[in-house]
C-alpha angles and dihedrals in degrees: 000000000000115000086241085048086050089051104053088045091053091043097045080046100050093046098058094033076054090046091053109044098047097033087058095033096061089046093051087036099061088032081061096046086048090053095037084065097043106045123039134254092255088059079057099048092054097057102043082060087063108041089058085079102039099046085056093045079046091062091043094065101029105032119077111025098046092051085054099049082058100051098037109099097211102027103148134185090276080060096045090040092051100048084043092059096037095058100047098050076053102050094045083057095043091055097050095062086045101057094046089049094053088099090049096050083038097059085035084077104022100245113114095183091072089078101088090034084057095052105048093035089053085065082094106076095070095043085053082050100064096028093064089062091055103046087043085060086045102049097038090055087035096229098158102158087076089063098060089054099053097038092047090048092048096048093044092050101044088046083065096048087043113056093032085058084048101053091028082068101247098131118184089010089069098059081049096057092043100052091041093051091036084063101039092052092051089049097044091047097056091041078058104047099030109083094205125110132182114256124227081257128130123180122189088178089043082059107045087052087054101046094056091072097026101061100053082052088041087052092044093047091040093055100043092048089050089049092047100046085036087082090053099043082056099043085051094045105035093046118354165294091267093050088053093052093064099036087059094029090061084034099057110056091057096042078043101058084031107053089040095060082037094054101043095059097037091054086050099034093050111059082038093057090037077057094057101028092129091061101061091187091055089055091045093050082050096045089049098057093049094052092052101039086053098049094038085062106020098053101056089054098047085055102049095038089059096047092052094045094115097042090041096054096034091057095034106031104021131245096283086075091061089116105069095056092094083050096046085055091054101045086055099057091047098044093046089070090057101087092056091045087052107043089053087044088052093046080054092049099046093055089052099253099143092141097064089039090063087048100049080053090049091058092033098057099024087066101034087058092048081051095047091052090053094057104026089095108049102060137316083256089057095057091045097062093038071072090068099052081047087050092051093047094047093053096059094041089048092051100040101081098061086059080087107010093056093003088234103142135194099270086054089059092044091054096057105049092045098091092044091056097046095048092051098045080060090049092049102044078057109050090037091061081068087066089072099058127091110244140116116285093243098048088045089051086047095053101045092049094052083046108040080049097051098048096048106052086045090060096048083053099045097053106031102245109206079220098052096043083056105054088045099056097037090049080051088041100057096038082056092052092043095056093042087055093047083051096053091051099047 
């Protein structure tokens, strides 16, 4: 594929991955202030404590394979049929053991009512199952636009769920129903547009090819999703299901803006490097402009987001969230480094290297768990910032290996992030000054986000940010295309 070719296709995917993300995520993230309001942080907590277990039986079933159908250059339906009835011979067994060791989780933490949450939670893991196969044939033929139907679908039904179950009384059983219907739309909706179907086709070969390269990303995403839920299984055990409430409530609004804007670009960015893996500079140029775009986002909202934290839980979630605000700061300083994590660990992935990318989890992890032992007993503050020194590890051990792979070294990185930095410490200073007037908390929201907006983006004017420039044009660029397209049907 041409490089122009390679950018329309990156441009059309990012739209609709964009259109995705944010469209259902509005849409799940008022449904969660709504029911924030409504249940109380111990529903919350509940169901944090489960979901520990399910989101890691969730990678087992759908890491590893998928990833290899995508990167794989002549992956066909015999590849695809064979992964799809793999995993689901997997996750029924999966969920078996999960549903007679429910006793066993729920006396683990001392809670018996978690049994039946476990059980029907853990429904989950088949519909994942069949759902990685899905979004795999979507992103490797980079029809995005699928996704935003079924995720759209999934979020607006399950908000319905959702909040009915909420008013009706039901309490935890609400947030239940909400995550179990949110996954089995998305995954009905895609078995409905996507013309694909899995052939009565099993390939032990086909398996063993993909698995070459699967289980080193299984292993990579297995062990990053048990470190990451590993803070939350110990706040839960050590002190308690409340506690956990407001650690993943504050948690939760900036992975969620974070890993949507992340996700978007590494689902578009991946199947197109994988495209040009044999011209390194083509993928550092890549990897570059991602980097940049992402901070160059990413990094003024972080910010803000964390400056605002007491006015914006106070007006959204009430004050009895209070709590989780010193959690939510955190939270925004470690995820704004993600963009430029993600976008060196895809540039590993899309030139094959899965074997240095297990290795770069091995350190990572292997350090940030020593690290998290060493603070687990002192406070659940404590243990959330032990989650800043990890961020700045990760970040050093992710970027080191492009030094030689694309020869993009660190200076390089430095250097283009550096605009966008500036540019937000200036923002901040500014809207930071706003928390020491006395207003109410939802005029003083009103007025740093009007603020914060308007400065930066004056700055990025004012100074020609390459970032800026880009996003500009390629948002130009695709509403162009779009038109022209319109005009040729019609």
């Amino acid at each position: 594929m041409d490089p122009q070719s390679t950018r329309k296709s990156i441009v059309s995917g990012l739209a609709w991955q964009f259109f995705e993300k944010f469209s259902a995520k509005i849409v799940s993230v008022a449904v969660s202030v709504v029911l924030a309001r409504l249940l109380m942080p111990e529903d919350y907590g509940s169901v944090a404590l489960v979901l520990v277990f399910i989101t890691l039986m969730n990678v087992l079933v759908s890491g590893g394979f998928p990833t290899a159908l995508i990167q794989k250059k002549d992956a066909d339906s015999a590849d695809f049929s064979t992964v799809f009835y793999f995993n689901l011979s997997f996750s029924i067994c999966i969920y078996l053991i999960l549903y007679f060791c429910a006793g066993v989780i729920a006396r683990f933490y001392n809670m018996d009512n978690l049994v039946w949450i476990i059980r029907v939670l853990a429904l989950r893991v088949p519909i994942s199952a069949i759902n990685g196969v899905w979004h795999a044939f979507v992103s490797r033929n980079m029809m995005f636009k699928k996704f935003f139907l079924s995720s759209f679908g999934g979020t607006v039904g399950s908000a319905v769920v959702g909040l009915t179950m909420a008013y009706a009384g039901f309490g935890v059983w609400a947030l239940v129903a909400q995550y179990l219907f949110d996954a089995f739309v998305d995954t009905v909706v895609l078995w409905v547009t996507v013309r694909w179907r899995p052939t009565w086709e099993f390939s032990f070969k086909k398996l063993k090819t993909l698995a070459k390269f699967g289980w080193k990303m299984l292993a990579s995403q297995l062990l990053n999703t048990g470190y990451n839920e590993l803070r939350s299984l110990i706040i839960g055990r050590v002190y308690s299901a409340t506690d956990l409430s407001y650690y993943t409530q504050g948690v939760k609004y900036p992975k969620t803006i974070v890993s949507n804007v992340s996700s978007s670009i590494d689902s578009v960015l991946l199947p197109a490097m994988s495209n040009q893996q044999a011209d390194i500079l083509r993928v550092k140029e890549m990897t570059r402009r991602s980097i940049k775009t992402g901070w160059f986002l990413m990094c003024p909202v972080m910010m803000g987001m964390a400056i605002c934290a007491n006015s914006l839980v106070s007006v959204l979630l009430t004050d009895k969230w209070l709590p989780c605000v010193v959690y939510l700061q955190i939270a925004c300083f470690s995820q704004a480094f993600v963009p430029i994590s993600s976008a060196n660990l895809q540039a590993i992935n899309a030139l094959g290297r899965s074997d240095l990318f297990l290795k770069m989890e091995i350190i990572k992890k292997s350090l940030g768990i020593i690290i998290l032992f060493l603070f687990m007993r002192i406070s659940v503050l404590a243990l959330a910032l032990s989650g800043i020194l990890v961020t700045v590890i990760s970040v050093l051990v992710n970027t080191y290996p492009n030094r030689k792979l694309l020869g993009y070294k660190y200076r390089e990185q430095i250097a283009d992030v550096l605009p966008s930095t500036a540019m937000t410490v200036i923002m901040g200073a500014v809207v930071n000054c706003f928390n020491y007037i006395l207003m109410s908390a939802g005029l003083r929201l009103f007025v740093q986000i009007v603020c914060g907006v308007s400065i930066y983006i004056g700055l990025s004017k004012l100074f020609k940010v390459d970032s800026y420039n880009y996003i500009l044009s390629t948002v130009g660029e695709y509403f162009k295309g779009h038109k022209a397209k319109k005009d040729n049907t019609v």
